[in-house]
C-alpha positions as CSV (number, residue, x, y, z in Angstrom):
1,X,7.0,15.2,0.5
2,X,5.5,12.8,-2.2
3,X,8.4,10.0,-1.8
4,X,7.0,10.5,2.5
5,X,3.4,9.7,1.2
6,X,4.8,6.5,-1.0
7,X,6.3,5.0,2.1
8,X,3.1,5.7,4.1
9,X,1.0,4.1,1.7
10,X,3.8,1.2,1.7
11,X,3.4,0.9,5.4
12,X,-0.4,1.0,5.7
13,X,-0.9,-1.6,2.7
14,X,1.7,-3.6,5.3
15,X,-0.8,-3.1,8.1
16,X,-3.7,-4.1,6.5
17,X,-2.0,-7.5,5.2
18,X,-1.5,-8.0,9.1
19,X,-4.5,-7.3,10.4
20,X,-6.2,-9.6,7.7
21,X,-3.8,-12.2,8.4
22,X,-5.0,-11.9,12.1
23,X,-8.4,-11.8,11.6
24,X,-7.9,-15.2,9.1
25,X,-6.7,-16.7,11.6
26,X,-9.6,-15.5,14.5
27,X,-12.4,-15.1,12.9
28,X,-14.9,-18.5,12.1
29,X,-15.8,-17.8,8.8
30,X,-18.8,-15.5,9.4
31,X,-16.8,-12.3,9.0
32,X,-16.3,-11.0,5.9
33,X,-13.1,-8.7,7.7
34,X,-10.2,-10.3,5.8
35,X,-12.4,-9.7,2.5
36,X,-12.4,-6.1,3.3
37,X,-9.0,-6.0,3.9
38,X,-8.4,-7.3,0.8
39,X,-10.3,-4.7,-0.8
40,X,-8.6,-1.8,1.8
41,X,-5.4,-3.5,0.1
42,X,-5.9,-3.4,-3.7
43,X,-6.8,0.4,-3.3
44,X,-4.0,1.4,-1.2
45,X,-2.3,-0.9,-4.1
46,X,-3.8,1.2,-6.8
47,X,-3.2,5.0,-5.1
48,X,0.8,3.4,-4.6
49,X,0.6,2.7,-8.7
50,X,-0.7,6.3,-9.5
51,X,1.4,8.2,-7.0
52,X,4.8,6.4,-8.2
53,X,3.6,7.1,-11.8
54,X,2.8,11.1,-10.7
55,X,6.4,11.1,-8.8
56,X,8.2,9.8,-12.1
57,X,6.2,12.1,-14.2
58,X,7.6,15.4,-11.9
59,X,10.7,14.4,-11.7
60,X,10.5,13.9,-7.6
61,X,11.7,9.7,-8.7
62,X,14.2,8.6,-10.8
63,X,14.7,6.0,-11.9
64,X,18.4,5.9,-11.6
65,X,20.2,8.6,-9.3
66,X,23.7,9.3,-10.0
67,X,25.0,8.2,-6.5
68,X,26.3,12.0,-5.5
C-alpha cells in the first residue's frame, strides 16, 4: 500500500514538471502558472521525503532485499 502511494506521488510530481514545462512554453509571462507548479512540485517533493522516511522506519522499504 505505502510503496503504491510513493509511486503515485512519483508520478504526479512527474505531471506537474510537464504541465509547467507546457505552460513555460505558452504562457507570455503574465501567468504566474509555472510558479505554482513549482510550488505543487516541492510539496509533492517534501510528502515523497516523509513517506520514504515513514516506509523505512516500518520496515515496508529496505534498503537492501535479499533477492528471494
Amino acid at each position: 500500500m505505502l510503496k503504491a502511494l510513493i509511486v503515485l506521488v512519483m508520478l504526479a510530481i512527474v505531471a506537474s514538471l510537464a504541465s509547467s514545462f507546457f505552460f513555460l512554453m505558452k504562457d507570455d509571462g503574465s501567468s504566474h502558472r509555472s510558479v505554482n507548479g513549482l510550488v505543487v512540485r516541492v510539496t509533492l517533493s517534501a510528502l515523497l521525503i516523509v513517506l520514504i522516511g515513514v516506509a523505512f522506519v516500518t520496515g515496508n522499504l529496505d534498503l537492501n532485499p535479499p533477492p528471494y
